[in-house]
SEKOLLO-517515 format. One line per field, with one value per residue: x, y, z of N, C-alpha, C, O in turn; residue number from 1. Coordinates in nm, 4 decimals. Example, Ala and Ser with C-alpha at 12.3 -4.5 7.8 and 13.67 -1.06 7.14 Angstrom:
n_u	c(1.3190|1.2850) .
n_v	c(-0.5690|-0.2250) .
n_w	c(0.7800|0.7080) .
ca_u	c(1.2300|1.3670) .
ca_v	c(-0.4500|-0.1060) .
ca_w	c(0.7800|0.7140) .
c_u	c(1.3200|1.2900) .
c_v	c(-0.3300|0.0030) .
c_w	c(0.7800|0.7870) .
o_u	c(1.4236|1.3409) .
o_v	c(-0.3319|0.1138) .
o_w	c(0.8465|0.8039) .
gufi	c(1|2) .
***
This chain:
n_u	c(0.0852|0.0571|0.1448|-0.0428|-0.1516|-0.1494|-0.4488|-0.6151|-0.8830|-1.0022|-1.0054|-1.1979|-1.4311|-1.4602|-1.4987|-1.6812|-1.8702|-1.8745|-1.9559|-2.2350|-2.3497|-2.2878|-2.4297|-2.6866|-2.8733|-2.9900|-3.1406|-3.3597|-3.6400|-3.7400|-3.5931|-3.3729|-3.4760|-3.4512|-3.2568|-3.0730|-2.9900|-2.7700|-2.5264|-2.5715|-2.3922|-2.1791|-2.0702|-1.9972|-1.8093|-1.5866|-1.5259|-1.3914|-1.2151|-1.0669|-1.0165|-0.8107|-0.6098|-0.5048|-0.4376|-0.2231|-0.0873|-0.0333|0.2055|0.3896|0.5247|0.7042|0.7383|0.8471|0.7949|0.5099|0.2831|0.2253|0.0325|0.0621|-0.1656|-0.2672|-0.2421|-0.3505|-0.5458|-0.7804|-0.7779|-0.8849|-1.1140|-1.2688|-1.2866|-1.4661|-1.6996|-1.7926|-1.8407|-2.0935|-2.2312|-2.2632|-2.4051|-2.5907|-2.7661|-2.7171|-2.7990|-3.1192|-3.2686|-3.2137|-2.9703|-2.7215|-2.7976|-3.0402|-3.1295|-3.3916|-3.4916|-3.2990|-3.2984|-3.5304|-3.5507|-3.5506|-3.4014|-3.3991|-3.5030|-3.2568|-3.1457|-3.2798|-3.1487|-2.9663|-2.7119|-2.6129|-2.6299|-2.4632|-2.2100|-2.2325|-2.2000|-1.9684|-1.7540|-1.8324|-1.7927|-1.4832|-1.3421|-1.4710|-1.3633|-1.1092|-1.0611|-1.1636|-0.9148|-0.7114|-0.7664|-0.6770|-0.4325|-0.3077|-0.3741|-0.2136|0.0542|0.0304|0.0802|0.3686|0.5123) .
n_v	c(-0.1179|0.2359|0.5783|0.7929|1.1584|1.3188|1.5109|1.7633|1.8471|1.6920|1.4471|1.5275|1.5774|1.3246|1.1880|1.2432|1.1734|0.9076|0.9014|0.9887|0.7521|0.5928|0.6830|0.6225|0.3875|0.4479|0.6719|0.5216|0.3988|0.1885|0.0117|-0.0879|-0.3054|-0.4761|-0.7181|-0.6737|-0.4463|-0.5331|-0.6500|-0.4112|-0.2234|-0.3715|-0.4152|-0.1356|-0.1385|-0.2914|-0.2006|0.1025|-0.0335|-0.1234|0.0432|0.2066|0.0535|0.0122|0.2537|0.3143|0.1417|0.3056|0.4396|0.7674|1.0102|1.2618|1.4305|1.7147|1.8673|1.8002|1.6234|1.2732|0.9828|0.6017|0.3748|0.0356|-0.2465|-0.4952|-0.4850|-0.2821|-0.4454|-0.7112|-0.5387|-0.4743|-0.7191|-0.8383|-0.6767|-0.6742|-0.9561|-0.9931|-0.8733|-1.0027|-1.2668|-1.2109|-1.0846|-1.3385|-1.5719|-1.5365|-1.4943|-1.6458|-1.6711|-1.5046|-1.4544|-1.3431|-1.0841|-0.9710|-1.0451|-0.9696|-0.6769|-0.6300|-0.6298|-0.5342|-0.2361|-0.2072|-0.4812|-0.6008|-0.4294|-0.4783|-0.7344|-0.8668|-0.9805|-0.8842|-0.5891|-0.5237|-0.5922|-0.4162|-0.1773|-0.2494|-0.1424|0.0920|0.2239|0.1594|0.2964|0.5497|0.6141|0.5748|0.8011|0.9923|1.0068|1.0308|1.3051|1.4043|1.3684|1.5167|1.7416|1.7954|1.7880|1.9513|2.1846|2.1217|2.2005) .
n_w	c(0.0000|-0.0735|0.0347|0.1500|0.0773|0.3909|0.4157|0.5810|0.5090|0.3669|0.4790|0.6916|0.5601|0.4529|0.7008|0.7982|0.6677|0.7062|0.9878|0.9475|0.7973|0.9801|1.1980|1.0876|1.0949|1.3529|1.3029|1.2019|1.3296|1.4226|1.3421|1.5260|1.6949|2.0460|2.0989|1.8702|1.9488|2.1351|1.8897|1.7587|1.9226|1.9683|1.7132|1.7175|1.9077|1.8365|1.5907|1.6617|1.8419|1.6384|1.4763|1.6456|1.6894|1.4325|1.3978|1.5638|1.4210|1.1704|0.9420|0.9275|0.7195|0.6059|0.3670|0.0880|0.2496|0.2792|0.4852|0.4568|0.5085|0.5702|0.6087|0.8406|0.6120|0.6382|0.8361|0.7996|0.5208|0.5799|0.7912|0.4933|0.3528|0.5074|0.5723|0.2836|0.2483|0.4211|0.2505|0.0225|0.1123|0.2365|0.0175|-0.1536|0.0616|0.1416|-0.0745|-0.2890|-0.5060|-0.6239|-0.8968|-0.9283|-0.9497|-0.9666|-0.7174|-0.5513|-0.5572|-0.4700|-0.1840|0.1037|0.2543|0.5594|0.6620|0.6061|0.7637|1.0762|1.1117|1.3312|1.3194|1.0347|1.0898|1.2961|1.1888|0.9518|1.1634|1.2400|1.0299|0.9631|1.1958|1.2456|1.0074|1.0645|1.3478|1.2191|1.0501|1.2285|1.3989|1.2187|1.1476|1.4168|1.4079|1.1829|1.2705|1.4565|1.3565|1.2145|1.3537|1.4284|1.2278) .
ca_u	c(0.0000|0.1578|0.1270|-0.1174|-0.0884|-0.2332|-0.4875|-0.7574|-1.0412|-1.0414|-0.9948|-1.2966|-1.5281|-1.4561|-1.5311|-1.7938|-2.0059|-1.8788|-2.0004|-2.3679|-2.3308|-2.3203|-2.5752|-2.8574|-2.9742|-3.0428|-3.2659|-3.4929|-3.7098|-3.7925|-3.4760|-3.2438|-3.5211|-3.3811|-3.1342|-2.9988|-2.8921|-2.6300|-2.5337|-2.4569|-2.2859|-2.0713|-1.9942|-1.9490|-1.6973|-1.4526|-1.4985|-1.3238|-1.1107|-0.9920|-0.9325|-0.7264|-0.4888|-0.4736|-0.3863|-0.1063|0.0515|-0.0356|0.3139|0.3382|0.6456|0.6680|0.8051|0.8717|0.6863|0.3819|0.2698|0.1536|0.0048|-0.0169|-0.2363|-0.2097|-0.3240|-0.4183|-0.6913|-0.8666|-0.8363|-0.9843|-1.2563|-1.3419|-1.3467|-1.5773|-1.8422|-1.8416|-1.8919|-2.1609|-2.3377|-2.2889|-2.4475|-2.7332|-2.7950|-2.7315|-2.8593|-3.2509|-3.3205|-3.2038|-2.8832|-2.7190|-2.8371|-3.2020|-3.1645|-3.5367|-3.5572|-3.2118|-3.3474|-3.6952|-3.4760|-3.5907|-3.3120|-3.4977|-3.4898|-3.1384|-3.0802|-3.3535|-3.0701|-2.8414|-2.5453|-2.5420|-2.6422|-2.3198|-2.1016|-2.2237|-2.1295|-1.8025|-1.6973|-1.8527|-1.6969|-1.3615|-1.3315|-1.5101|-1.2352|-0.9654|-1.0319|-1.1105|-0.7741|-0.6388|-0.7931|-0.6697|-0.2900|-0.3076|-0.3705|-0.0839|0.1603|0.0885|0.1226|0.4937|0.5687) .
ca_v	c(0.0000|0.3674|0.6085|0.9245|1.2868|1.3957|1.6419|1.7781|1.8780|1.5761|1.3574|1.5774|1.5432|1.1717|1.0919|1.3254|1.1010|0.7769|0.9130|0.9727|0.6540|0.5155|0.6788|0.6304|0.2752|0.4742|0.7873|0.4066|0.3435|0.0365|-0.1100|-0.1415|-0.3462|-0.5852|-0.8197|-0.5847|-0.2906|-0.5402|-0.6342|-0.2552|-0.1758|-0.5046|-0.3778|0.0214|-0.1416|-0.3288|-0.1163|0.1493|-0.0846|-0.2037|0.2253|0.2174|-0.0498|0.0390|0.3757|0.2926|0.0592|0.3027|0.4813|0.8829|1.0526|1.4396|1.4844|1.8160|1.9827|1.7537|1.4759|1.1333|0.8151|0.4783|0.2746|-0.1134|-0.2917|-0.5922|-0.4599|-0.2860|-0.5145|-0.7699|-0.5308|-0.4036|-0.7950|-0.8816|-0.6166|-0.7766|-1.1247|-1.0051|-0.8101|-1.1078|-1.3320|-1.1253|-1.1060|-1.4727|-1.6591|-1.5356|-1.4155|-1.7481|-1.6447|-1.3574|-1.4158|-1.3492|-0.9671|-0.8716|-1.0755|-0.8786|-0.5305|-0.5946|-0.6665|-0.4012|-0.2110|-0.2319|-0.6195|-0.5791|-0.3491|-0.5950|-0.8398|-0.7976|-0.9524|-0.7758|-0.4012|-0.5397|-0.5594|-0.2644|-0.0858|-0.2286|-0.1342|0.2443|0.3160|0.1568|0.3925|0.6606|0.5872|0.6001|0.9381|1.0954|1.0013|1.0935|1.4158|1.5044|1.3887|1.5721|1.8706|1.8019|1.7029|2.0800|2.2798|2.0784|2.2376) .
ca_w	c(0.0000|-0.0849|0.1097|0.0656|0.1616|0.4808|0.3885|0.6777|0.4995|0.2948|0.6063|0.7584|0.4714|0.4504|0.8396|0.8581|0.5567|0.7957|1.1201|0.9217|0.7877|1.1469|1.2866|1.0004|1.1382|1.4416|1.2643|1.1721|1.5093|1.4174|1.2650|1.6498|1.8495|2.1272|2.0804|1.7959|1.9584|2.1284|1.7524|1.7022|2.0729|1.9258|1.6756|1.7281|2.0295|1.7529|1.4896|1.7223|1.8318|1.5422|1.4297|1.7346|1.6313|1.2785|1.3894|1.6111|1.3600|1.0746|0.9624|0.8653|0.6610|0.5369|0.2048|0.0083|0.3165|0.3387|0.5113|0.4584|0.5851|0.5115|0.6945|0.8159|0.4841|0.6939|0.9451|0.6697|0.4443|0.6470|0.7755|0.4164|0.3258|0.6357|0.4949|0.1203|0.2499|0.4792|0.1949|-0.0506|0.1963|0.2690|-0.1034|-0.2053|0.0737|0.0920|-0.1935|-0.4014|-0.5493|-0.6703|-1.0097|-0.9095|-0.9014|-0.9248|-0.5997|-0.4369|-0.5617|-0.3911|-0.0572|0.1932|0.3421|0.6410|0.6486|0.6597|0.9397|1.1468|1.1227|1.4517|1.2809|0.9601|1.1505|1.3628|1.1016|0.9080|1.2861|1.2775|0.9087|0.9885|1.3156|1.1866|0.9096|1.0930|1.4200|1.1611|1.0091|1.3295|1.4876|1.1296|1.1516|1.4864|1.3717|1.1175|1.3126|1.5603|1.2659|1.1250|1.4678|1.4644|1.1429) .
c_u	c(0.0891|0.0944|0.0692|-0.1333|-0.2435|-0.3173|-0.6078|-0.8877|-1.0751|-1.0940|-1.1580|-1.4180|-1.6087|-1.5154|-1.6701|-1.9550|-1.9869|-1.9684|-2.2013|-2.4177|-2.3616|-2.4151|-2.7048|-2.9387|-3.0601|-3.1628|-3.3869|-3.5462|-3.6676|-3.6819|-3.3970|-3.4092|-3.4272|-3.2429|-3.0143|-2.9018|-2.7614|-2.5179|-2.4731|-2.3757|-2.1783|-1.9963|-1.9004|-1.8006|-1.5913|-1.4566|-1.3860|-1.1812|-1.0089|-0.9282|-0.7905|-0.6153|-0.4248|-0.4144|-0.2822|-0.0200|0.0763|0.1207|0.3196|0.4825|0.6322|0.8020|0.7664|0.7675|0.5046|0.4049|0.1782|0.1554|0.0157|-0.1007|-0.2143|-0.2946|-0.4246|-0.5481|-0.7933|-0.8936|-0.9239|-1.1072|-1.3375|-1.3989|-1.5216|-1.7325|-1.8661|-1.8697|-1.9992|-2.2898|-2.3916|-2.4015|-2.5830|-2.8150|-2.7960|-2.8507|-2.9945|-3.3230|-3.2959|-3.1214|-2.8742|-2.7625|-3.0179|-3.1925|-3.2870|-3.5511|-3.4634|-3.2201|-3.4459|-3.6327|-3.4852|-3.5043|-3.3201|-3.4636|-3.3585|-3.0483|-3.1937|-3.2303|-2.9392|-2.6870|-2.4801|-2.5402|-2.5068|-2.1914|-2.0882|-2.1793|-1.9750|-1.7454|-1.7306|-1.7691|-1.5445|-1.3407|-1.3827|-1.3837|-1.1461|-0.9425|-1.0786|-0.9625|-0.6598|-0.6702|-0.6970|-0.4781|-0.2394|-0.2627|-0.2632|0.0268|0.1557|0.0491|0.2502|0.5757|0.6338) .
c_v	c(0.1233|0.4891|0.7035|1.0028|1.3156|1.5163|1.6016|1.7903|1.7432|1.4824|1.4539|1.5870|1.4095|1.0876|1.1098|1.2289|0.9263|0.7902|0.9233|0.8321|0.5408|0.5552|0.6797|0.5051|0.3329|0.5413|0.6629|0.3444|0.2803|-0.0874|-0.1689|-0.1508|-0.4744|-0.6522|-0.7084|-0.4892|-0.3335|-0.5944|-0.5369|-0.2153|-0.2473|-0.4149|-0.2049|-0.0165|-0.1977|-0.2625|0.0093|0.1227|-0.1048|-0.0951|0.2059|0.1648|-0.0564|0.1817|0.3541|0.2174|0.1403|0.4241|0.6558|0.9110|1.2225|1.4379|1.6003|1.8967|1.8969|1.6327|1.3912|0.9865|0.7098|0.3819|0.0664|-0.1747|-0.3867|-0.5672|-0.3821|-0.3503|-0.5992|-0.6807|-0.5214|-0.5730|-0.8890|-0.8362|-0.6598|-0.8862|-1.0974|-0.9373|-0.9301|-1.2042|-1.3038|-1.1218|-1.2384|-1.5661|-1.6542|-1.5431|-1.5468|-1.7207|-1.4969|-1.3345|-1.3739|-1.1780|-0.8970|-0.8780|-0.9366|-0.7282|-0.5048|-0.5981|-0.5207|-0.3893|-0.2131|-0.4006|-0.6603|-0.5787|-0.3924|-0.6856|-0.8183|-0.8511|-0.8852|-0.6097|-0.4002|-0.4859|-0.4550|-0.1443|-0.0921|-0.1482|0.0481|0.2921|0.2821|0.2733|0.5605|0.6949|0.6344|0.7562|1.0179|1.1254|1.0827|1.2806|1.5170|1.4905|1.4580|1.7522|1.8904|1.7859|1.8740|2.1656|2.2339|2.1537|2.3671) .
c_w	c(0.0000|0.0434|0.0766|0.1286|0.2614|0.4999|0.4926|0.6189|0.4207|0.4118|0.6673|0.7000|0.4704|0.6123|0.8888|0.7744|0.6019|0.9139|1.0696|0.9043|0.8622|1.2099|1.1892|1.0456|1.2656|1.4634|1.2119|1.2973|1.5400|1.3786|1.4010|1.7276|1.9185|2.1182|1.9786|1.8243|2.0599|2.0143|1.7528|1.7598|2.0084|1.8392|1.6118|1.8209|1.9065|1.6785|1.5273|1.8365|1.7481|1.4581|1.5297|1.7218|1.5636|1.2889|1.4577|1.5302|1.2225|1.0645|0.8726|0.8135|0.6386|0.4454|0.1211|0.1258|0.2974|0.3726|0.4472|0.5130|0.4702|0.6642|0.7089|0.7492|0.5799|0.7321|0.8333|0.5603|0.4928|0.7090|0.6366|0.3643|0.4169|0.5476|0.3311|0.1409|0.3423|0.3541|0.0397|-0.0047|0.2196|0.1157|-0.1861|-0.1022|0.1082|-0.0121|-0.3565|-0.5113|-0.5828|-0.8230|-1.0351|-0.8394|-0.8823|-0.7413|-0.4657|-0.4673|-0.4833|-0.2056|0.0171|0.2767|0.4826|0.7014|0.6684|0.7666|1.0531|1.1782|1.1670|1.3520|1.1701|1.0071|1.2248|1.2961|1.0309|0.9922|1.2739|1.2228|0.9040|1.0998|1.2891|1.1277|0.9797|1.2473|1.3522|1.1144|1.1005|1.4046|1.3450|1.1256|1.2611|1.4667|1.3118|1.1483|1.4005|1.4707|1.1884|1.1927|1.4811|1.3894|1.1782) .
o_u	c(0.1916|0.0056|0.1014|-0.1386|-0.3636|-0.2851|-0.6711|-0.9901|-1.1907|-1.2124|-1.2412|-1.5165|-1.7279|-1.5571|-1.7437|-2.0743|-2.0558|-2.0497|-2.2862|-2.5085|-2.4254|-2.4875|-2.8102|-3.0615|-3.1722|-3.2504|-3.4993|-3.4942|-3.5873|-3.6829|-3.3575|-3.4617|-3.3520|-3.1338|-2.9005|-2.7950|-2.6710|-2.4029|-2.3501|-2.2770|-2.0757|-1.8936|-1.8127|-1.7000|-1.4988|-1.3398|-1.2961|-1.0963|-0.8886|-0.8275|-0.6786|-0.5140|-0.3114|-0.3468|-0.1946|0.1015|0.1651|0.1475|0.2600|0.5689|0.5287|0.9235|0.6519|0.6776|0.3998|0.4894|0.0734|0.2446|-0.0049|-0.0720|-0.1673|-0.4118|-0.5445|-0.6478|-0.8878|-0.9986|-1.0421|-1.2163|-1.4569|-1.5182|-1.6206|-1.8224|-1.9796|-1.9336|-2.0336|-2.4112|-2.4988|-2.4932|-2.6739|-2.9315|-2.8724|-2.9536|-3.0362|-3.4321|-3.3387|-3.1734|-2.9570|-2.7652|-3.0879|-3.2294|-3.3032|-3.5899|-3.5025|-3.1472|-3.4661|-3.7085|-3.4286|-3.4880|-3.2072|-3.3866|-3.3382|-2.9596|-3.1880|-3.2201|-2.8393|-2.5888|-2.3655|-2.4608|-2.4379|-2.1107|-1.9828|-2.1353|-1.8887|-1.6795|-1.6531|-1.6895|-1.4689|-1.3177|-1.3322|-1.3221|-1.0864|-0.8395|-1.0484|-0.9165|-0.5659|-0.5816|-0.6547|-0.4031|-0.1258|-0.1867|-0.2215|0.1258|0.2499|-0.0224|0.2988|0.6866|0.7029) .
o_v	c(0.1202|0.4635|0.7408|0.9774|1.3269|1.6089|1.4969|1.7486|1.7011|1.4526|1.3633|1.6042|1.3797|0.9729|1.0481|1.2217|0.8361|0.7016|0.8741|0.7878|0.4384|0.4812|0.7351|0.5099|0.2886|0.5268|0.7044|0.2487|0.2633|-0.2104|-0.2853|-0.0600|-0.5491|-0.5999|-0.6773|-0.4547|-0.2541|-0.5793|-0.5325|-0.1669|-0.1817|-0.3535|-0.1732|0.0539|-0.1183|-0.2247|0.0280|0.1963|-0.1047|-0.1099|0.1926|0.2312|-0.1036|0.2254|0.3916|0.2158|0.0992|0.4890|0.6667|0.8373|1.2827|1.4432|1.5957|1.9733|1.9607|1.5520|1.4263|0.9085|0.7137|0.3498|-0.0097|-0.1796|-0.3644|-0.6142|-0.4482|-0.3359|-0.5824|-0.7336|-0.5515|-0.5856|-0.9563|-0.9004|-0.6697|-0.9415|-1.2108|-0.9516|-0.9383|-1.2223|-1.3867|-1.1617|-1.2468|-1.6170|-1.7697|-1.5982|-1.5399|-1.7374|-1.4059|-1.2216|-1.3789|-1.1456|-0.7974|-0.7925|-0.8661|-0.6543|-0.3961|-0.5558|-0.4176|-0.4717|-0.2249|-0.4111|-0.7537|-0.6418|-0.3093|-0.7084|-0.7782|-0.7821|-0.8403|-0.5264|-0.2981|-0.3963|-0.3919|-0.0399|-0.0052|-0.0666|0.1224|0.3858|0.3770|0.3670|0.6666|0.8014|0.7330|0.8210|1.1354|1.2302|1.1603|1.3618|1.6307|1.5812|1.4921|1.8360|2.0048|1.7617|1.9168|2.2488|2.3052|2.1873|2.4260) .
o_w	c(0.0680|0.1247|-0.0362|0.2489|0.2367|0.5743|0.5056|0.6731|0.4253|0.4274|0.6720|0.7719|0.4787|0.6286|0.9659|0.8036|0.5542|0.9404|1.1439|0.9746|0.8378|1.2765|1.2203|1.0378|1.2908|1.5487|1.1836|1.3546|1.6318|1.3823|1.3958|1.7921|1.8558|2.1406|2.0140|1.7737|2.0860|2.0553|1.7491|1.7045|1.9905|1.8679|1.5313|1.8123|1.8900|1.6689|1.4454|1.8866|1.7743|1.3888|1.4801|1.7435|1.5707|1.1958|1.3798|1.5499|1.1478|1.1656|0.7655|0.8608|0.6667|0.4644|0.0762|0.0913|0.3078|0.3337|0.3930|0.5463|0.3489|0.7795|0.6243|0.7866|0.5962|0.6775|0.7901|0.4976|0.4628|0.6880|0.6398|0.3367|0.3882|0.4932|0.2844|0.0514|0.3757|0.3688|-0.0203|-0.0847|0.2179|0.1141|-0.2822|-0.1467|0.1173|-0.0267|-0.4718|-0.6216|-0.5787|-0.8720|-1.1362|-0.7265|-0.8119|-0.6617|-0.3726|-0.4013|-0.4292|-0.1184|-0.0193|0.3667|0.5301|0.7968|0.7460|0.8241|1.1438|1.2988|1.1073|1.3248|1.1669|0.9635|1.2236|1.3207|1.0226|0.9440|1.2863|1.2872|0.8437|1.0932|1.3098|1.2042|0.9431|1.2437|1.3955|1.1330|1.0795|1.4502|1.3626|1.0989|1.2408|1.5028|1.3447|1.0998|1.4189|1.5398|1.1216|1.1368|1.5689|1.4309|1.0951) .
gufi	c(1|2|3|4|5|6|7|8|9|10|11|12|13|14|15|16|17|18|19|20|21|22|23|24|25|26|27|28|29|30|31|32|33|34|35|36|37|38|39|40|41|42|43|44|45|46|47|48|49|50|51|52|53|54|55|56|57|58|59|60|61|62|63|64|65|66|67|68|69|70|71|72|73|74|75|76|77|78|79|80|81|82|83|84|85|86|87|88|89|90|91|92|93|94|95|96|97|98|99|100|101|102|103|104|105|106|107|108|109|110|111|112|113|114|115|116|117|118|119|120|121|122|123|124|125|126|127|128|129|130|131|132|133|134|135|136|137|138|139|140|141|142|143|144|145|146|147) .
***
């Protein structure tokens, strides 16, 4: 993975359309009853874990007068694969394959976010990413008060 320049407003754009992201199952009443909303606690708690981790191992440089990150491929890769095999899954195994798109278009987002372990995982894969570019945000800002 290369490494890419540390820019704030980008980074503040980008966390700011994660952090909505994360809280839209919540603006749905009806979508976090019972059992679910420990599902989302689950996975709001690793998802911000798993920023935490990725941010301590991720490595920064400053060249020609700017900085940049790279992040640890691993932990994102594995979350970003987590959320494609959970959205595959969700789409193949009701709905009677993935070649039966009328059926996985009619699939009520709703129906979805009902279902504690995918609303879980969709928590993790938001607060990850939303974790990562807050902590990137606030490095950012300490990395150009050093300058």
């Amino acid at each position: 993975m290369r490494f890419v320049p540390l820019h704030k407003q980008r980074l503040g754009l980008r966390t700011g359309l994660w952090v909505v992201l994360l809280l839209l199952p919540l603006l749905e009443y009806h979508a976090l009853a019972g059992v679910v909303y420990l599902w989302y606690g689950l996975g709001l708690a690793l998802g911000v874990g798993l920023g935490i981790v990725a941010m301590r191992t991720a490595r920064f440089e400053q060249r020609d007068g700017t900085w940049f990150y790279r992040m640890n491929l691993w932990i994102g890769g594995v979350v970003t694969l987590l959320f494609i095999a959970r959205v595959l899954v969700n789409f193949s195994g009701e709905q009677g394959g993935l070649g039966d798109t009328q059926a996985a278009l009619s699939a009520s987002p709703t129906n979805i976010l009902s279902d504690g372990s995918s609303l879980g995982l969709f928590a993790l894969v938001f607060a990850y990413y939303a974790c990562t570019g807050l902590l990137l945000y606030r490095k950012a800002q300490t990395l150009s008060t050093e300058v």
